[in-house]
C-alpha positions in Angstrom: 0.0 0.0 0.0 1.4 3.4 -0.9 1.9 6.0 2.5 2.8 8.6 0.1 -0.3 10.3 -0.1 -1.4 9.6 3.7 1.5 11.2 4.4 1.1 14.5 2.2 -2.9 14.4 3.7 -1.6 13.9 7.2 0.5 17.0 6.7 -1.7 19.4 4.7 -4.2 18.8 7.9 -1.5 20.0 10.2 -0.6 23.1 8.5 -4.5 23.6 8.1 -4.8 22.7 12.3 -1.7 24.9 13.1 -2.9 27.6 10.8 -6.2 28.1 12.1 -5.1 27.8 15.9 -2.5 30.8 15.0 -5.4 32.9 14.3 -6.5 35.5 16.8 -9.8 34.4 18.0 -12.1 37.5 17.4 -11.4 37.8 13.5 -13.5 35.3 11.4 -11.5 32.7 9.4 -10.3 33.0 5.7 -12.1 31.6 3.1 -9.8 29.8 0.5 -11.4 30.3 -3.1 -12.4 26.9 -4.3 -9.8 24.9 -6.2 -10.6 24.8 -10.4 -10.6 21.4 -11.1 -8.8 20.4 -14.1 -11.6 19.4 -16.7 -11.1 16.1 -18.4 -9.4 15.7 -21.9 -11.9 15.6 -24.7 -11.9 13.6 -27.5 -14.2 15.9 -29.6 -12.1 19.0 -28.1 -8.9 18.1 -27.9 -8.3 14.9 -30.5 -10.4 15.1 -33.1 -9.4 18.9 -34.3 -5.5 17.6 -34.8 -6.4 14.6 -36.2 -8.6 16.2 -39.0 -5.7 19.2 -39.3 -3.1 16.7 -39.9 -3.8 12.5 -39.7 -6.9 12.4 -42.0 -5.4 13.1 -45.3 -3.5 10.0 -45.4 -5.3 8.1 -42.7 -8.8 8.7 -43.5 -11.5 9.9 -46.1 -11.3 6.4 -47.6 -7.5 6.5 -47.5 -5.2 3.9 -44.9 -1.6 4.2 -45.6 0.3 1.8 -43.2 -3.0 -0.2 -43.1 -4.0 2.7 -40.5 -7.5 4.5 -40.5 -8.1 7.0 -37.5 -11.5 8.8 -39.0 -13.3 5.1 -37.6 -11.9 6.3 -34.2 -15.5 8.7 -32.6 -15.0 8.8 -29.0 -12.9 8.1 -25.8 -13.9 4.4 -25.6 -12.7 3.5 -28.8 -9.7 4.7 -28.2 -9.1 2.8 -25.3 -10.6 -0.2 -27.1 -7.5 0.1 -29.6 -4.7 1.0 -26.7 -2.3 -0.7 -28.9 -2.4 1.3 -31.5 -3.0 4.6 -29.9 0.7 4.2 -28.1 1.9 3.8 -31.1 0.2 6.9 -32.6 1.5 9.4 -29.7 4.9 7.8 -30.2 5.0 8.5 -33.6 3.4 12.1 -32.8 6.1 13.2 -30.2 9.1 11.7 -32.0 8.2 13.9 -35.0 8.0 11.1 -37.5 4.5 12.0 -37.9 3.0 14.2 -39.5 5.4 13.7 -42.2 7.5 16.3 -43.1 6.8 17.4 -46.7 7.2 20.2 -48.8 3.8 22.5 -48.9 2.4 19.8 -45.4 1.5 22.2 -43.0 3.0 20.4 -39.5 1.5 20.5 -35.8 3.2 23.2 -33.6 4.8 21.8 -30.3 1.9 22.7 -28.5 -0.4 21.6 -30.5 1.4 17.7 -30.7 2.0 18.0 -27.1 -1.8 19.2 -26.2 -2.9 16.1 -28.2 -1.0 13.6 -27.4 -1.5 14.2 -23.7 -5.1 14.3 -23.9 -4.6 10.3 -25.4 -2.2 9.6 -22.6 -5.0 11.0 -20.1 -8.0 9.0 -22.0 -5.7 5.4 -21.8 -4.2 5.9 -18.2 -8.2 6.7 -17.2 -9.9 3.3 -15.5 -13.5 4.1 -14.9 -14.5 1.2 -12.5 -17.9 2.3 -11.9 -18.6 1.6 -15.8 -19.5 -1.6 -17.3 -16.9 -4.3 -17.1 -15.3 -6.3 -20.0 -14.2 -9.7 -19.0 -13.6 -10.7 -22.0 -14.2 -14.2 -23.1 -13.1 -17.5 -22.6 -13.8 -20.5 -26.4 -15.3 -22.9 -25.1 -12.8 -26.1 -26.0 -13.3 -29.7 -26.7 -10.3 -31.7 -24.9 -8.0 -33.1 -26.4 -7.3 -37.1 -27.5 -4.9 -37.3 -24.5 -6.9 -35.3 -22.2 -10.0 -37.1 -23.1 -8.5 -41.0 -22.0 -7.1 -39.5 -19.3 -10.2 -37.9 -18.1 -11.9 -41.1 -18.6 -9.6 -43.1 -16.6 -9.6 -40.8 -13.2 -13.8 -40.3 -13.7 -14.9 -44.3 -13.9 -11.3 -46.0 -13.4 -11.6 -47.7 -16.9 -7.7 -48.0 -17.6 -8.3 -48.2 -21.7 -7.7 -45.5 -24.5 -11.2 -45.0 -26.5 -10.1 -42.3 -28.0 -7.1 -44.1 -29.7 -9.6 -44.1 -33.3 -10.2 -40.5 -32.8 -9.3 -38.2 -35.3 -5.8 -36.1 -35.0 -6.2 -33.2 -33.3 -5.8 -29.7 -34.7 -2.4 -27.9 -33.9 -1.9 -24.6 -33.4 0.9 -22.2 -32.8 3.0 -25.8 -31.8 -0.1 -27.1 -29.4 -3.3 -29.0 -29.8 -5.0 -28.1 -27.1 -6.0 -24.6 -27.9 -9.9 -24.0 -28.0 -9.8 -21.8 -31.3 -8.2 -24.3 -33.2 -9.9 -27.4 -31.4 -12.7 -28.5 -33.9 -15.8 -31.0 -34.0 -16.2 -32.5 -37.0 -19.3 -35.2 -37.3 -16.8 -37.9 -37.7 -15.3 -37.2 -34.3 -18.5 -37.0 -33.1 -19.8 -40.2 -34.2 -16.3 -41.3 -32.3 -17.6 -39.3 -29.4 -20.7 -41.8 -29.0 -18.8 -45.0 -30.1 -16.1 -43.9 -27.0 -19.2 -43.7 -24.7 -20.7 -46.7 -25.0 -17.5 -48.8 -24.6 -17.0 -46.9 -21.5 -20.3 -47.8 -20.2 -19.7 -51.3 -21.1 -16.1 -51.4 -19.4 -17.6 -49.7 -16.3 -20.8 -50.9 -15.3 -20.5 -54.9 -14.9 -24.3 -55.9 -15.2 -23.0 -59.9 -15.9 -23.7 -62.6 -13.1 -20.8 -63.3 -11.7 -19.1 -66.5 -12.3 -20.3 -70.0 -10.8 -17.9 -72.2 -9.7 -16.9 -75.2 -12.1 -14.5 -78.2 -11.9 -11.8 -77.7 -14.4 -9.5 -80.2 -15.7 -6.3 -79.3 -16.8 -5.5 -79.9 -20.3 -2.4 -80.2 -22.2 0.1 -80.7 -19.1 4.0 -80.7 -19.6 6.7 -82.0 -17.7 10.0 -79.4 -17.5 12.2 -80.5 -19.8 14.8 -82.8 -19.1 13.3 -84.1 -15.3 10.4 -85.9 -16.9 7.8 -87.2 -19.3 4.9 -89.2 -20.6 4.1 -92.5 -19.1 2.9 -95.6 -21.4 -0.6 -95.7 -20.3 -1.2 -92.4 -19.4 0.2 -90.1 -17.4 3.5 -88.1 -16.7 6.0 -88.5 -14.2 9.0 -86.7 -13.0 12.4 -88.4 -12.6 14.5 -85.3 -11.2 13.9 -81.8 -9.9 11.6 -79.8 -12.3 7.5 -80.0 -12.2 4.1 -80.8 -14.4 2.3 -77.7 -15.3 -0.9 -76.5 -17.2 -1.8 -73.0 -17.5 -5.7 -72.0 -17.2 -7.3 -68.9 -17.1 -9.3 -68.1 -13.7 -11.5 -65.1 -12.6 -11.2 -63.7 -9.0 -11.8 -65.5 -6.5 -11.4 -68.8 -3.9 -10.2 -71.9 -5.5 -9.2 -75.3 -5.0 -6.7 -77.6 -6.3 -6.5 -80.8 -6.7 -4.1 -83.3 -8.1 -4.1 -87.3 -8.5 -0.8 -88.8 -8.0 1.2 -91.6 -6.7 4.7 -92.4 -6.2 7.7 -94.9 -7.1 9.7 -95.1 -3.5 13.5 -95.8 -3.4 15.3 -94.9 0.1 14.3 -94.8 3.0 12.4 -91.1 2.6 8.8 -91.1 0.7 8.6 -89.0 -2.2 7.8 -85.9 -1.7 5.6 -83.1 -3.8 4.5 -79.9 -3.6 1.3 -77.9 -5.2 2.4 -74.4 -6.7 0.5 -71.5 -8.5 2.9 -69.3 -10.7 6.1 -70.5 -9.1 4.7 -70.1 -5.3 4.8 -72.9 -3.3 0.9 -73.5 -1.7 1.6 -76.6 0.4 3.8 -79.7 0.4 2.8 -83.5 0.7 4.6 -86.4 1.3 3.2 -88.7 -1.6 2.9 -92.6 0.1 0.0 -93.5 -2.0 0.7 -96.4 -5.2 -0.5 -97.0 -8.7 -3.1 -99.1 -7.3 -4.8 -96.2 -5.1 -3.3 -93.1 -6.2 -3.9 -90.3 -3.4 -5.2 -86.7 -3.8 -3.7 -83.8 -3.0 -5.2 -80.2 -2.3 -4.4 -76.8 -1.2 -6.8 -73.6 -1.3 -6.1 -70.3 -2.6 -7.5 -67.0 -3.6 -6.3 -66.2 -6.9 -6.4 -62.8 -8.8 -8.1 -62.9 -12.6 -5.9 -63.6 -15.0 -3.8 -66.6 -16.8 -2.1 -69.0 -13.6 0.6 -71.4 -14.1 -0.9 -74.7 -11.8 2.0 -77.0 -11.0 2.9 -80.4 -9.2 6.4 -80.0 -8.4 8.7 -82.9 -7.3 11.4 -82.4 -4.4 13.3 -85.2 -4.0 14.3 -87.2 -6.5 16.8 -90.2 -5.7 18.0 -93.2 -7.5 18.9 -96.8 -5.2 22.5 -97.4 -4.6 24.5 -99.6 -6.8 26.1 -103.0 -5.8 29.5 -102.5 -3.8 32.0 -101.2 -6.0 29.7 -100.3 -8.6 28.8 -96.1 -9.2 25.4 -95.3 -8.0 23.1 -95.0 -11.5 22.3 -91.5 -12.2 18.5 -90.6 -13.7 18.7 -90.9 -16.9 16.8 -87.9 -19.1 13.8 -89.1 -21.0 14.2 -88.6 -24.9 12.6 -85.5 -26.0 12.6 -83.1 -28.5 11.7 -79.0 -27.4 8.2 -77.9 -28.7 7.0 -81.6 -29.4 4.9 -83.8 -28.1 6.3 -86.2 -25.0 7.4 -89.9 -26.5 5.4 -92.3 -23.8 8.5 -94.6 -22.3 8.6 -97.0 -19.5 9.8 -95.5 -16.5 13.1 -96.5 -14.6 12.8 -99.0 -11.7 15.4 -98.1 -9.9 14.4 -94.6 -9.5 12.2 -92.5 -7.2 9.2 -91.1 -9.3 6.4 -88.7 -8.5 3.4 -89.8 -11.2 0.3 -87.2 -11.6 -2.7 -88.1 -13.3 -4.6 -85.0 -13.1 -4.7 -81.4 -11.9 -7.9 -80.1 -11.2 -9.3 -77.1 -10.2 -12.7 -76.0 -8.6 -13.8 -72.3 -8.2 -14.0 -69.8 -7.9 -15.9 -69.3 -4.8 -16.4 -65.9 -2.9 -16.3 -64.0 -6.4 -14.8 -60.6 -6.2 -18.6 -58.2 -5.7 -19.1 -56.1 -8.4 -19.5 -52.4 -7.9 -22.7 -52.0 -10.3 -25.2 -55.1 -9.5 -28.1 -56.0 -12.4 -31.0 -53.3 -11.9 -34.1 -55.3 -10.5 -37.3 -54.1 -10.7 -39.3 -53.3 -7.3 
């Protein structure tokens, strides 16, 4: 805030005070004659004569040289309106460089430039706030391709890009995202009502949701090199390595199930483990025989998406030699990389795991939707 005239006010009403308690008290005070207030510049007064005298024969009548016509210019608003150009004209005015000088031109007197181009200074440095205000205005403007997925994905929390088959957007001046250049054409908004109803479709779930089901696994593999396919049916596992099917699951509690039996050698049984995308849900010491295979299960909640469901084998061993012989070492089953498994009889003398079948039975507790089916009632 600026003291300066505070302080000039605080100090004319002192010398005022001082003065009028210096007067002797039976004379009547002085009247002070009221101060002539300066009148306002006029644009009809104090413009309009110099620019008709001097400006109009080359910038008016019908005639614009520098692409400049000041005859359209009628009162104080206008002026003001064109501030731009105005500064330029008392620049040019008090520089000299216009009027021209030219032989025969009749050219402004100092006080005559100086009387004019003061009264423009005084019209633009005036601010009337108690007149109507101009706020301007503000294009209304489409958004953007980019601001369009992105406002998409933080309103409804659909993480997709429908406006990827939008039209490009219009550039201008280096951006796109300028409301005068933004257009709407009827293709984009054909786009426009395309984009909404996928929305709608991504973010309101109206399907029931899933009832459970058994699943068998299908097409299961053994890891290369630590097993393969048993005549009559089957795989097994001869060294450290699992059998694996991959299945795709909604949300929710499931369980699995697998059918196996073992080949023992040692004195420890063989021993297995049930694992979804590499982590280990439970382990289970496998006792059971080819004559009554056992079951093994474990729970989990999985996530929707495509899970790896394995029966992994922990401890495979092969039964000591004779004395003075080398203890036999498992010997890899004959296979070729992105074939089929060749069925082969299995070693005796080795401890096997054997699956049948993986299973899989869910999912319960489905994952609640946030928009149910809209029932009437």
């Amino acid at each position: 805030m600026n003291s300066r005239p505070l302080q000039f006010g605080t100090l004319a009403l002192a010398v005022v005070l001082g003065s009028s308690g210096a007067l002797p008290p039976d004379k009547p005070h002085a009247s002070l004659p009221p101060a002539k207030e300066a009148s306002a510049p006029s644009f009809a007064k104090d413009v309009a004569p110099f620019l008709t005298k001097h400006c109009h024969s080359c910038h008016g009548g019908g005639k614009n040289r520098g692409d400049l016509t000041l005859d359209k210019y009628q009162d104080e608003q206008a002026i003001v309106k064109d501030r731009e150009v105005w500064e330029n004209v008392i620049e040019m005015v008090r520089t000299g460089e216009m009027p021209p000088k030219a032989k025969g031109r009749l050219r402004p007197t100092p006080s005559e430039a100086d009387l004019a181009t003061q009264a423009i200074d005084d019209m633009l440095d005036r601010f009337d706030c108690t007149g109507p205000r101009n706020d301007g205005s503000v294009t209304i403007r489409r958004l953007n391709r980019t601001e369009y997925n992105n406002t998409i994905r933080d309103l409804v929390g659909v993480d997709f890009k429908p406006a990827a088959d939008f039209p490009n957007d219009d550039v201008g001046y280096g951006f796109d995202n300028i409301g005068d250049v933004l257009s709407l054409s009827p293709l984009l908004l054909e786009k426009y009502l395309a984009a909404a109803e996928s929305v709608l479709e991504r973010a309101i779930v109206i399907s029931d949701p899933t009832k459970p089901a058994k699943e068998r696994l299908s097409s299961l593999r053994a890891s290369f090199g630590a097993g393969g396919a048993r005549r009559g049916g089957g795989l097994f596992l001869n060294g450290k390595g699992q059998i694996s099917g991959q299945i795709y699951v909604d949300e929710g509690d499931y369980t699995i199930r697998a059918e196996v039996f073992g080949q023992q050698v040692g004195d420890q049984p063989v021993r297995a483990s049930l694992r979804v995308n590499g982590d280990v849900l439970k382990e289970f010491a496998v006792t059971a025989t080819q004559s009554a295979p056992a079951t093994i299960e474990a729970t989990v909640r999985l996530k929707a998406g495509t899970r790896t469901i394995a029966v992994a084998f922990l401890n495979p061993d092969t039964e000591p030699g004779k004395p003075g012989e080398e203890p036999k070492k498992p010997e890899p089953v004959p296979q070729k990389p992105d074939s089929p498994f060749r069925p082969v009889d299995p070693d005796k003398h080795q401890r096997l795991l054997f699956v049948r079948t993986i299973m899989l039975d869910g999912p319960y507790n489905p994952r609640r939707r946030s928009c149910q089916r809209p029932t009437n009632g």
